[in-house]
Structure formats: C-alpha cells, structure tokens
C-alpha positions in Angstrom: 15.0 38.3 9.9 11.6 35.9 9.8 8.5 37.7 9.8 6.9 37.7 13.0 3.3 35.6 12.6 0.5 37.2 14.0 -0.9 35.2 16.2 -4.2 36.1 18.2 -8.0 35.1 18.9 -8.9 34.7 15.3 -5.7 31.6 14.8 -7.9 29.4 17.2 -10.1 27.3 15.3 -12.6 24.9 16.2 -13.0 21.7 13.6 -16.5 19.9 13.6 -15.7 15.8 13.7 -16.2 15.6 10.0 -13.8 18.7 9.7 -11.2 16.8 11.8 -11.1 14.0 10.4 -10.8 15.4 6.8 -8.1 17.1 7.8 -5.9 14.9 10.0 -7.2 11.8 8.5 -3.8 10.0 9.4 -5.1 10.0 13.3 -8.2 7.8 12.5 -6.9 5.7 9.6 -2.8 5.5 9.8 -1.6 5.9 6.0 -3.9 7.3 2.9 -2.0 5.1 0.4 -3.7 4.2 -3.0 -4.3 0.6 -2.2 -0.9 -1.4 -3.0 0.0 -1.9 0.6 -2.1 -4.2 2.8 -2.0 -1.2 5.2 -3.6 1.4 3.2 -6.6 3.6 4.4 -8.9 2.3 2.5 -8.5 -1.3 4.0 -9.1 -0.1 7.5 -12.3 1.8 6.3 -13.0 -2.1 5.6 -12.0 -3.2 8.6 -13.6 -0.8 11.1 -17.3 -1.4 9.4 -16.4 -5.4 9.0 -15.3 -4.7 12.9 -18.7 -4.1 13.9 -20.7 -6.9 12.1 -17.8 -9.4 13.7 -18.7 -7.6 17.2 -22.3 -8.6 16.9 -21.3 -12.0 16.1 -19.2 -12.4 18.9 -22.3 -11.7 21.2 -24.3 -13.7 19.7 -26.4 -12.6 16.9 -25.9 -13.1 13.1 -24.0 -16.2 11.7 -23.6 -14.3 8.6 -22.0 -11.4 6.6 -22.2 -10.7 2.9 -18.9 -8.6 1.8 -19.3 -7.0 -2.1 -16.1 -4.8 -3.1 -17.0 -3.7 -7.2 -15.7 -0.8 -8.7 -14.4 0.7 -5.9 -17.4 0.7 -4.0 -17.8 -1.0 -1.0 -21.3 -2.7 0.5 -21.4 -4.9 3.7 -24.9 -6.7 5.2 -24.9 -8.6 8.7 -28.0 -10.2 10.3 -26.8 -9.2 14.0 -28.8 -7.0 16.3 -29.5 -3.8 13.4 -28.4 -0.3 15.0 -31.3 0.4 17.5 -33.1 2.5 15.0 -33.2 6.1 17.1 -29.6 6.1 16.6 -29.0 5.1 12.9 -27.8 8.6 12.5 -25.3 9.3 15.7 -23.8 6.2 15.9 -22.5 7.0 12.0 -22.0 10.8 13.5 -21.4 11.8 16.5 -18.2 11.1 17.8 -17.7 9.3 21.1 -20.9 7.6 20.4 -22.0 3.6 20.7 -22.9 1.0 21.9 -19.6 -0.1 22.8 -19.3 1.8 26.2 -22.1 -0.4 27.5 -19.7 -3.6 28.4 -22.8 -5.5 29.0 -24.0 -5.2 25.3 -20.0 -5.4 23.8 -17.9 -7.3 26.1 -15.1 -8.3 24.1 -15.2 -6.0 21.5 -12.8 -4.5 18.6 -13.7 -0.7 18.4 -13.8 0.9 21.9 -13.8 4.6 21.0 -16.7 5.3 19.2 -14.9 6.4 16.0 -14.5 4.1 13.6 -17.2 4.6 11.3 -17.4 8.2 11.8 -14.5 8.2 10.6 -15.8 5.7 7.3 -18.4 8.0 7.2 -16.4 11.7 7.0 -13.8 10.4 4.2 -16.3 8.3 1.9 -17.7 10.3 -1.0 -21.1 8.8 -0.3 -22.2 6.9 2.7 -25.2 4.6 3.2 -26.5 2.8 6.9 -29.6 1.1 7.2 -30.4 -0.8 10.5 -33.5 -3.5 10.0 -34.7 -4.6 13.3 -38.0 -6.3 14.6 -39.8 -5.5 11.7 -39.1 -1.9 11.0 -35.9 0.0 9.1 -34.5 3.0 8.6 -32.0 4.5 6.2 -29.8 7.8 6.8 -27.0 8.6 3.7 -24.1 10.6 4.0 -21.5 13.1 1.7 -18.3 13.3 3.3 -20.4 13.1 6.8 -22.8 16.0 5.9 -26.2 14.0 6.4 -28.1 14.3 2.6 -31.1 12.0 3.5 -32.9 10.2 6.4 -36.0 7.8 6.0 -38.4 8.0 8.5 -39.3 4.2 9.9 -40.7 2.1 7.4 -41.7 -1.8 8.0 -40.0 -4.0 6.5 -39.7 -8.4 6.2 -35.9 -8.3 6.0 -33.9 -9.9 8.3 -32.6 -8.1 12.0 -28.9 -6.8 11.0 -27.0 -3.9 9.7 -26.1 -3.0 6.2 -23.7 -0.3 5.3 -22.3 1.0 1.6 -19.6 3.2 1.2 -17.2 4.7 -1.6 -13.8 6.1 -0.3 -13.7 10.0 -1.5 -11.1 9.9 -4.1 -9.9 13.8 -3.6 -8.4 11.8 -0.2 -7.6 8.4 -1.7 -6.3 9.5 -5.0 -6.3 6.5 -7.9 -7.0 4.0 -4.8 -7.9 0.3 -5.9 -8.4 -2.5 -3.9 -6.4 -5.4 -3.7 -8.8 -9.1 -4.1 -5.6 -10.5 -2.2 -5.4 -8.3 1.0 -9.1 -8.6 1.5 -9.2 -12.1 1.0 -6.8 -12.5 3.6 -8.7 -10.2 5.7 -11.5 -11.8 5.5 -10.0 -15.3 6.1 -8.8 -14.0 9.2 -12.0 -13.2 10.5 -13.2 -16.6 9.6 -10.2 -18.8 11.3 -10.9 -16.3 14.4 -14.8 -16.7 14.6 -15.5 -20.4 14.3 -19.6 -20.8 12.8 -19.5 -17.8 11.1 -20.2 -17.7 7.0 -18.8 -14.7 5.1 -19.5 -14.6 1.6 -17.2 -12.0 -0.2 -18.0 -11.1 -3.9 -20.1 -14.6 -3.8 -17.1 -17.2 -2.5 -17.5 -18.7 0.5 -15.2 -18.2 3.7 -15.7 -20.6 6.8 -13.4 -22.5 9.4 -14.3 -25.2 11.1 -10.6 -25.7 13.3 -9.8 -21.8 13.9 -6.3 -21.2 14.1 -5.2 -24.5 13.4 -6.9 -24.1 10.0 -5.0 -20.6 9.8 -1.8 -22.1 10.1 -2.6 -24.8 7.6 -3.4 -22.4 4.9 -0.6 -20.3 5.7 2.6 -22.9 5.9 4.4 -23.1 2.7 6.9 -26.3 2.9 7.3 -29.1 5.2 6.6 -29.2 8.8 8.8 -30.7 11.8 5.3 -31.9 13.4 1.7 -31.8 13.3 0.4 -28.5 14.5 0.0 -28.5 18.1 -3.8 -27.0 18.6 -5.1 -25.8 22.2 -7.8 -24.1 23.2 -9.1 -22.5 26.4 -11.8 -19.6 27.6 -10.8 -16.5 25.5 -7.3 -18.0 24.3 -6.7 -20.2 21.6 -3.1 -20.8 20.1 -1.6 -23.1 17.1 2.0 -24.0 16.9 4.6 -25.6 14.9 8.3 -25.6 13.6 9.2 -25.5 10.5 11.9 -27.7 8.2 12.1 -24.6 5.6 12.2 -21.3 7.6 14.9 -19.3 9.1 13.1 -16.8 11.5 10.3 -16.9 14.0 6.5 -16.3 12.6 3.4 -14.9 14.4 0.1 -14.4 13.9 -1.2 -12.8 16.5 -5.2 -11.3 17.8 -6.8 -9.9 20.3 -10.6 -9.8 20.2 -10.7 -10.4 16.4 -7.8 -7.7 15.8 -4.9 -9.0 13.6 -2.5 -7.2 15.5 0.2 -6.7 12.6 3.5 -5.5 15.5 2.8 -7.6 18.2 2.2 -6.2 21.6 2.0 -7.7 25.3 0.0 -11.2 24.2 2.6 -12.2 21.5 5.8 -10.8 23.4 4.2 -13.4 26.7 3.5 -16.4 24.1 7.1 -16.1 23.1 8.5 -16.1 26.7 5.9 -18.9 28.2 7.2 -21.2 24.9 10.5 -21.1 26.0 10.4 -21.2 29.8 7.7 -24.2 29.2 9.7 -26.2 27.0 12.8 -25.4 28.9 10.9 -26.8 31.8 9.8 -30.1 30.1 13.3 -31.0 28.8 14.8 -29.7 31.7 17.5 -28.3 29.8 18.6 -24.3 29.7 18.1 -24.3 26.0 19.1 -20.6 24.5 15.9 -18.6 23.8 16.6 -18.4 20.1 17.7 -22.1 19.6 13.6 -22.6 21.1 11.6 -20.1 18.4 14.0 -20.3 15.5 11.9 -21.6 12.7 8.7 -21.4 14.9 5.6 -20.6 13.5 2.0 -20.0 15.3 -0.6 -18.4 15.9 -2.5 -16.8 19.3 -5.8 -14.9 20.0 -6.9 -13.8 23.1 -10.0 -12.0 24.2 -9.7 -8.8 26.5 -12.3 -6.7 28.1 -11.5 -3.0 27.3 -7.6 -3.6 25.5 -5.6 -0.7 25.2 -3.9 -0.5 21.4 -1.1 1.7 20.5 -2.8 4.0 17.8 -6.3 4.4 16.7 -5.4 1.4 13.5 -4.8 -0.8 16.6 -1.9 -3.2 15.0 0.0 -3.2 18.6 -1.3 -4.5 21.8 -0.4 -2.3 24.7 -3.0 -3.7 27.5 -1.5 -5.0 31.0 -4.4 -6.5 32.4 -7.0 -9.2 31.3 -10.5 -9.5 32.9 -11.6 -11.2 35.0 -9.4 -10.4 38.2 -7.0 -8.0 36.6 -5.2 -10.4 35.8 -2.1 -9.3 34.2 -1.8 -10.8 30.3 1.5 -12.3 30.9 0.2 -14.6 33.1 -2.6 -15.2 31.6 -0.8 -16.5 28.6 2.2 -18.1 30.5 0.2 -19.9 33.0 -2.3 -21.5 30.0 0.6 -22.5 28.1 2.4 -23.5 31.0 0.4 -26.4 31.3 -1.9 -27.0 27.9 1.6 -27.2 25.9 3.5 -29.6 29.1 0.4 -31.6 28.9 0.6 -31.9 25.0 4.1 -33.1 25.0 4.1 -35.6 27.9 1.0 -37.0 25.6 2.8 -36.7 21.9 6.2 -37.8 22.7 6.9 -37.7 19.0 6.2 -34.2 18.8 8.5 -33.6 22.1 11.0 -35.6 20.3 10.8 -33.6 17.2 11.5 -30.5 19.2 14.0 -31.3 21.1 16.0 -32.5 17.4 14.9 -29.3 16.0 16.4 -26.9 18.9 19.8 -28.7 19.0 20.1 -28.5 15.0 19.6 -25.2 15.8 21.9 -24.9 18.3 24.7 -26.5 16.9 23.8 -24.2 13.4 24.0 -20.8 15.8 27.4 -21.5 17.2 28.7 -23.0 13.8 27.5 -19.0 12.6 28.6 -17.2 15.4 31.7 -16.3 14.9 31.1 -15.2 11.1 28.5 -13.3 12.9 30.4 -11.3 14.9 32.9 -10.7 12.1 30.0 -10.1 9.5 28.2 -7.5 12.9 31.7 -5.5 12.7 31.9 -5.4 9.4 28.6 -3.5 8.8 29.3 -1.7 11.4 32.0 -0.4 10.5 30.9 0.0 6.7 27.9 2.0 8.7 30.2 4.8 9.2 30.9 5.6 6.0 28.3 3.8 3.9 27.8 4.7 0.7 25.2 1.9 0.0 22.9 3.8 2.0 21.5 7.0 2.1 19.2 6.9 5.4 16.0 8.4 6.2 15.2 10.1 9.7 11.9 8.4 10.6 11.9 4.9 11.3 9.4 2.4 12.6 11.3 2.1 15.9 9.8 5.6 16.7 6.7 4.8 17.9 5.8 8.5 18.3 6.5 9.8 14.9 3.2 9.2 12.5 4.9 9.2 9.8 6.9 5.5 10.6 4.0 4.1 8.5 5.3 5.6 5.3 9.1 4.9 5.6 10.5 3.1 2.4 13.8 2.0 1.6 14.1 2.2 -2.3 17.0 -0.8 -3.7 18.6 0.5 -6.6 21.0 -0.9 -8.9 24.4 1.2 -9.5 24.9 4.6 -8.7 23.3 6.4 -11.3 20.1 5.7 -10.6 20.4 5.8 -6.5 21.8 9.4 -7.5 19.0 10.4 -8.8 16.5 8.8 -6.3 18.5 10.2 -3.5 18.5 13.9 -4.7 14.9 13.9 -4.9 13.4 11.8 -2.2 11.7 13.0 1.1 14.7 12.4 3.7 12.6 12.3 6.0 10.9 9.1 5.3 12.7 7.9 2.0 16.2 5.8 2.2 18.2 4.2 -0.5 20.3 1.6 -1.0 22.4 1.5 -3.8 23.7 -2.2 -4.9 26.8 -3.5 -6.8 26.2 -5.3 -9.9 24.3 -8.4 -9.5 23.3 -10.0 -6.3 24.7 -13.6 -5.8 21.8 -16.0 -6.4 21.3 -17.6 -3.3 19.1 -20.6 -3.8 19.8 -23.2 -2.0 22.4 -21.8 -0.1 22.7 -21.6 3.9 22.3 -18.7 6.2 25.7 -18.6 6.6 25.9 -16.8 2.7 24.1 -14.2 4.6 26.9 -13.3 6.5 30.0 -13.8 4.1 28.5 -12.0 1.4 29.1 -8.1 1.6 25.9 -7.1 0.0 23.7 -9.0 1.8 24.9 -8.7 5.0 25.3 -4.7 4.8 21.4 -5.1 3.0 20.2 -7.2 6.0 22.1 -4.6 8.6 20.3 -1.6 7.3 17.3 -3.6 7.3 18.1 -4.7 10.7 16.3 -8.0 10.4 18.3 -10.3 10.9 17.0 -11.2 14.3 13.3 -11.2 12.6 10.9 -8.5 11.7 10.5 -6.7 15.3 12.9 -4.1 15.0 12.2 -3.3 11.0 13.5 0.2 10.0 11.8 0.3 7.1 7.7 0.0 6.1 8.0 -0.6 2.5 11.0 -2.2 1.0 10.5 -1.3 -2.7 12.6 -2.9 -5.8 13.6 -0.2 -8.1 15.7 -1.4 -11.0 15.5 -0.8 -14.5 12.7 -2.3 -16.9 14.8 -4.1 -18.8 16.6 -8.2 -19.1 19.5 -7.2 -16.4 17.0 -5.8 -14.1 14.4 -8.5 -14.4 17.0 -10.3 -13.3 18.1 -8.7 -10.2 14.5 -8.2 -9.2 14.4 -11.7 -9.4 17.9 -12.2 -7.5 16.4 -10.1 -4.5 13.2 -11.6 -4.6 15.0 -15.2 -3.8 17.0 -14.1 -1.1 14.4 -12.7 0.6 12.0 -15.9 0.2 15.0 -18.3 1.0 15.8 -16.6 3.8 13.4 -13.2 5.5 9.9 -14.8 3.8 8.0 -12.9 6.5 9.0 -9.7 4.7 7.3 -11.0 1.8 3.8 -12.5 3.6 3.7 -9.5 5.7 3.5 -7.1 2.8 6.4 -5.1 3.0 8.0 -6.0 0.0 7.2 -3.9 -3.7 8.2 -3.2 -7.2 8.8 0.4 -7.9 7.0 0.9 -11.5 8.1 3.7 -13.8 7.5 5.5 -16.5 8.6 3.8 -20.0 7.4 6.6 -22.3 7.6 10.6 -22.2 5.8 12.1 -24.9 5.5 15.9 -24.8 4.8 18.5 -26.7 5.7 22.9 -26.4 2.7 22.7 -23.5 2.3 19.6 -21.5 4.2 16.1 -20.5 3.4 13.1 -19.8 4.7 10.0 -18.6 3.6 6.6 -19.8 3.6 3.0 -18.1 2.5 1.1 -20.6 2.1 1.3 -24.5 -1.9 2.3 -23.7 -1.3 5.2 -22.3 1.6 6.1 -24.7 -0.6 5.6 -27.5 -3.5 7.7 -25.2 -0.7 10.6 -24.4 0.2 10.7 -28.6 -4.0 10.9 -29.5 -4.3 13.9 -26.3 -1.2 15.8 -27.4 -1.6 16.1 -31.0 0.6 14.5 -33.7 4.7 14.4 -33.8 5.0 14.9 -30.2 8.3 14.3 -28.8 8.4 10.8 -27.5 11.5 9.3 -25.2 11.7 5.6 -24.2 13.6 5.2 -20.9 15.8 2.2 -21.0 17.2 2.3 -17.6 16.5 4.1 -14.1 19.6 6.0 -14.5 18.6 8.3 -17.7 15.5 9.6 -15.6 16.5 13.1 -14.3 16.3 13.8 -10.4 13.8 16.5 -11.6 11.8 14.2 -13.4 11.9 11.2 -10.7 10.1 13.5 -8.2 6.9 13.1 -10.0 7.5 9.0 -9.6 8.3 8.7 -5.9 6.3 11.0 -4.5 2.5 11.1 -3.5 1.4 9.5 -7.1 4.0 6.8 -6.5 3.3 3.4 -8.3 3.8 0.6 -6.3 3.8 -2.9 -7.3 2.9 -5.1 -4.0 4.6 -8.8 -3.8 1.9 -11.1 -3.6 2.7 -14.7 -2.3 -0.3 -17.5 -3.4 -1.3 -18.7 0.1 -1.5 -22.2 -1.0 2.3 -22.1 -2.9 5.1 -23.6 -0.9 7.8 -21.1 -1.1 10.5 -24.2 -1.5 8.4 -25.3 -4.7 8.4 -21.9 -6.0 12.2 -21.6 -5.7 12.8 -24.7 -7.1 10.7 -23.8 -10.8 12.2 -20.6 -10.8 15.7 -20.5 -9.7 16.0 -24.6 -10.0 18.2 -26.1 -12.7 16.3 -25.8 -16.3 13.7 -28.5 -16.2 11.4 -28.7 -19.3 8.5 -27.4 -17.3 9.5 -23.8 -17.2 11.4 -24.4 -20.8 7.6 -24.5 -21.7 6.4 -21.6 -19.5 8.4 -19.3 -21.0 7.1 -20.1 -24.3 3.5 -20.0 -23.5 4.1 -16.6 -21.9 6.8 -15.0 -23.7 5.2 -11.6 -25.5 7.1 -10.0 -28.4 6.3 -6.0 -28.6 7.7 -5.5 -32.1 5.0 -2.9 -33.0 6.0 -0.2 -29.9 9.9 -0.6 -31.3 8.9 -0.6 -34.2 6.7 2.8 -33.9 9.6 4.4 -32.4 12.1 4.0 -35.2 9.7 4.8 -37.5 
C-alpha cells in the first residue's frame, strides 16, 4: 500500500517572481534547450528584450538598435524613449509591471503582460539595465533577479534609449551556444517588418527598404511563377507568390512584429480570403488546395491588445482587431478581397500565370489521387501494427500539454540501433522510426514517389505532413544513423527527400543530426564519451595512461544503457541549416546531380584523412 503523504499548512508555499520563474521557467520561455533549435530559451530571452527596443520604434522613437552576441553574452542599446528613470528597477522586477498597460504610450505592442524581461532578468547569471533619458541615467544590475547594485542619477551626454546586457545562467541553460544563423534570421525579420529601422548585429548591417516583399525575396530558393504580388494597407501588409519548385504551401506570418511560428487567426483568414478572392476573379470553383499548392507569402498585421496562445506567443489566438472590433477575419478577407482583385484585373500576366498554375495543379491532384487513397490505406493499415514506429504520447496537436515543444522523432537505420534508442527514450516525448536499408534517392522524382514508395509514405504518415506542416506530430525530427560511409549516405538520402519535397521542415528548423559519441575511454573509476578526437585525446590526458578506449562504429554497438546519457537532457543536436540565399534546386543538383567535375573537385579540396586516430588505436 503507498504511503499516505502528509499534507497540511506547511505544503503551501509561496514563490517570490524570481522564485517562480526559476522554477517553472518553461511557463515564461517554452523549452530550455542548449541552443541548436531556433526555439530554444535562450533565443526568446533575445527576443523579449529586442521586443521592447522594436516597441519603441514602432511609436516613434529610435531608428536604431545595436545587437552584440560574444561569448555567450548578450548586450543590446536602442535610442527610443529610455525607461522613465524611477522605474529602471520595477520594470526589470516586478511582475505585472510597464508601460505596456498604458495603450496610449504602446498601442501596437509585442509584450502585453509585463513579464518578459522579468523573466530575462530571473534566469540570466548577471543582468544589466540602464535607461539614458533627457540628460540623466541610471543603472540597476541583477543576479538571477536579486538586485546587486543601483546607481543613483548621474548626467550623462548619451543619447535618449535603453541599453540592456545579459548572460543566460548556465545552471538553467546547460552548455547553451547561440546560433549566428537563428539570430540573423531574427533579426532580419525585425528589419523586413519595421521599414527605416537600422540594426547593426555584431557590426553588419540589417535594413529593408520593401518590407515583406524584400522577405520573400531573400527567402525564395528557385524560380518563381510571377513577380511577387506586394500590397500594403493601415496595419496590414502581405507579399505573395507561387512557386515553380515547391510542393506545399509557405507562410510567414506577424502580428505586431511577432513571427508567429504556428499560425493563428490572421494566417488561417489570409489562406481563406486567397481562395474565395481568386475563386471570385476567375469565376471558377477551383478546389482550395489546387489555389495555395506551391504558394508562398507573407502577412503582418497590427492588433491592439492580441491574445497569443502561450506566453512564447508563436500562435495567434485574437478574434477582434481595433478599431470597431472588428473581427480579424474580415479584416484580412475584406483587404484582400479587393487589393489582390485589383492587382490581377491590372497584371493580367500575373492572373494568367495563376490560373496555369492552379490547373497544373489540378490536373497533378487527380492524376495522384487514387495512389493517394491506396498509399492513405496502406499506412493505415501498416499503423496498426507498425513496427517502423515506436510512438510517443505527447504530440504538438495537444495544445495543452507543455511538453509538445520537446517531442522528437529519432530516424534510425535498421533495428539494432532503433532497439536500443527505443528501450531508453522518454515515451512520453521521444518516438522512433526505424528504416529499411537505404532510402530510394529521390532527386528529381515526382510527388507521386511519395506515395508508391513504402518508406516514405509510412515516414510522411507518421509525420502526418503530407498536407503541410499544420498538423506536425513531431517538434524535432532528428537523423540518427551511424558515423560512418553507409550512414553519411542515408543522412544524405533523407536530407533530399525532404528538400525535394517537405523543404519547410527544413527552413522552419525542425530538422537535426543526432551526434554521438565516437570514443569511450574509461578507466576502474570514471567514463567518458568522446565526439571528436580532442576530447578523446583530453579524456586519455584526465584519466591517466592505458585507459580502455572503444571506437563505436555503428549506432547499434552502443548499449540501451549507455544511449541514455546521449538522448537525454545533454543531447547533442546538430540543427540543418539552409543558406538563405541557396536555391534548394541548385543545391540538389551539385549534390545528388550526375558527377560533374565541380564536385569531383570539392571532394578533393575537402576530403580529410584521419590516419593518426586509427592509427593510435591499433597501436
């Protein structure tokens, strides 16, 4: 029988907001994370201090902010307003406090609750505010929110605006780094969203002069059906194409600055005022999917007050748009309802493009759909008994379960090495999928591959993405095969099929390599496991000499008890990075193309021959 707990006066407690947020840090921030993903803590401790220098902006002050990220310190300077200078130390520290209740001073604002640097504030290591404003500053500094230090008011000469510093506490972020390429893209977002503003990060420059149209242009990889249809009104803006080289639909959507990551109520009412405008203009009942396949834009909108779906605010849920109340959908539907009509009857060669585009598309989706249906029952019925995958219980489509963020799916090759991933993983956020040999290398090959073939349709059923990226059961897809020529090779086999044909996957950061351990050297007293010859040679100097030192050759001679300590909380992940300016279609071609001299010579130049590790371990 359980022990009864004992529970009375003394098992209520009462947290301080530092406490709180220490303690249940997921609330504030989504997932901790070590940096890989683009979704990690440490970016929206980023976000929600860049947040507030864009919100000053936005009203009108400060066409400039200065971004340094070095050595995993973090500083950021704007020349807005500057914190009104009795406040420097609540509005870093007293939750529910800011400016941002005062509509009049933030109309249109990001951060609405009054927490976002508090909560910077309470899991930084060391924290630094100073507000300059009409002459006069003052500095207060933080550890872990417990105030250290606060200047009285000194004058000063520098320029009105805000600067904050911060270092993430690594007892919560454990062996974080940050990312150049996921703050880069942040950053470029802020500047296609906030045309006339300057942000310097690290030194480079970052400024649009053409907002979202720019964002689309730097975005695109491959050809484009038409030019990008730009339109802008009071607090909506919107870019649009179609693609020649895409399967699936692609959104970038914002509201009030926000790149809302899952969509919400502004991109779900851009989708539907597409269709039922360009269903109008041709007169024709084309199928919804026919309209958006290929699509790709972009929409921001402006809201008083919105209402996001968790504190990290990647979902719109807001209803209603000042002024009027009016509701977002018809904000959205009645602007595009007549900017995009009015664009077409003006660019008949864009109209004319479309139209071509949705009946290729059309007569393509009823070429597929009976291998569809057959290739639905088949994973369907493989469901039931699938022993390609072992499923997790969270997934993303559970909005009210936290831990949605943190749902991987881990693609192994053969069983031995699913077998021992599977009897060690959490199950209630970690799935695997266990492949069969190699996958079929599907450059250049049609959706309709997609379908016939049995691995990827059962890979693109579990994924369930085969309407888009919506209804994704999984957060992370992670690559786990072995670290040797074979599985080089079917790293590189998945990586094409996702680029040729679910390259969202990809941009949107869901996509990693799992790394592992090459080396174990151990001794009578201690193990450790080695990812590169460095730290082998580091683990040999620490452990003394003739320890006993394994090289793994293959995922499958790592034991389930030893793969705990590689895909659990000190997981090494790999993210897939995509060069914004490559064209995916180029990047096929030189890597999966036929053998051209160019990457004859590229393997060459960047082949590396390791002889001395081999040759240390025979010896």
């Amino acid at each position: 029988m359980a022990k009864e707990s004992n529970y009375n006066e003394d098992s209520i407690k009462s947290l301080d907001w530092k406490e709180h947020i220490r303690m249940r840090p997921g609330m504030y921030i989504g997932k901790l994370g070590d940096g890989a993903a683009f979704d990690d803590g440490i970016y929206v401790l980023l976000k929600e201090v860049m947040d507030n220098s864009i919100d000053e902006f936005m009203m009108g002050s400060g066409k400039r902010i200065d971004i340094t990220v070095k050595e995993g310190s973090v500083s950021i300077r704007d020349y807005g307003r500057g914190i009104p200078l009795g406040k420097v130390v609540d509005v870093v520290s007293k939750i529910n406090t800011g400016g941002k209740y005062d509509s009049e001073a933030f109309k249109k604002s990001i951060g609405l609750n009054g927490v976002g640097t508090k909560a910077v504030n309470a899991l930084s290591n060391n924290f630094k505010v100073t507000s300059y404003r009409d002459g006069q500053c003052k500095t207060a500094e933080f550890t872990r929110g417990e105030l250290i230090r606060e200047s009285k008011l000194e004058k000063t000469t520098e320029a009105n605006g805000t600067y904050v510093e911060f270092k993430p506490d690594d007892t919560i972020f454990k062996k974080y780094h940050f990312v150049h390429e996921y703050i880069d893209r942040m950053i470029w977002n802020y500047a296609f969203l906030n045309t006339g503003l300057t942000l310097y990060f690290n030194g480079q420059q970052y400024k649009s002069d053409n907002g979202l149209k720019d964002l689309l242009e730097k975005n695109i990889s491959g050809e484009i059906l038409y030019p990008i249809i730009h339109l802008k009104g009071e607090d909506i803006e919107l870019a649009m194409t179609h693609s020649n080289e895409h399967f699936s639909e692609e959104y970038y959507s914002y509201v009030n600055g926000q790149y809302t990551t899952q969509g919400g109520t502004h991109q779900g009412a851009f989708r539907e005022a597409v269709v039922k405008t360009i269903r109008e203009f041709f007169k024709k009942d084309f199928d919804p999917t026919d309209v958006r396949k290929s699509i790709i834009a972009a929409i921001s909108v402006k809201v008083q007050e919105p209402v996001f779906e968790s504190q990290t605010k990647t979902k719109l849920g807001s209803q209603e748009i000042a002024p009027g109340g009016q509701s977002i959908r018809s904000f959205i539907g009645d602007f595009v309802k007549e900017q995009l009509d009015n664009y077409l009857h003006r660019n008949p060669e864009t109209a004319k493009a479309i139209e071509a585009k949705i009946l290729a598309n059309e007569r393509e989706r009823k070429e597929l759909s009976g291998i569809q249906k057959l290739a639905r029952e088949r994973a369907k019925k493989a469901s039931l008994h699938n022993k390609k995958l072992r499923d997790c219980r969270v997934h993303l489509d559970d909005n009210k379960d936290p831990r949605r963020l943190d749902t991987t799916i881990f693609i192994c090759e053969g069983d031995s090495a699913s077998g021992s991933i599977t009897k060690t993983r959490d199950v209630n956020t970690q799935a695997v999928f266990s492949l069969k040999g190699k996958p079929l290398n599907s450059f250049g090959l049609g959706k309709k591959v997609v379908y016939e073939n049995e691995e990827f349709n059962l890979l693109q059923s579990a994924l369930n993405i085969e309407d888009g990226l919506d209804e994704l059961r999984y957060n992370n897809i992670v690559i786990a095969t072995d670290a040797d020529v074979d599985g080089m090779h079917i790293r590189l086999l998945l990586l094409t099929f996702f680029l040729q044909f679910f390259p969202d996957l990809v941009k949107n950061g869901h996509v990693f390599i799992l790394q592992t351990p090459l080396f174990r050297v151990r001794n009578k007293k201690e193990t450790q496991y080695c990812y590169s010859d460095e730290e082998r040679k580091a683990a040999i100097a620490k452990l003394g000499p003739k320890p006993e030192i394994t090289r793994f050759k293959g995922l499958g001679e790592i034991s389930p008890d030893e793969f705990k300590h590689f895909i659990g909380k000190d997981m090494r992940l790999e993210p897939v990075l995509l060069d914004q300016q490559a064209s995916i279609q180029q990047l096929l071609n030189y890597y999966m193309g036929k053998n051209t001299q160019e990457r004859q010579e590229f393997i060459i130049d960047n082949l590396r021959v390791e002889l001395d590790t081999e040759e240390e371990l025979v010896k």
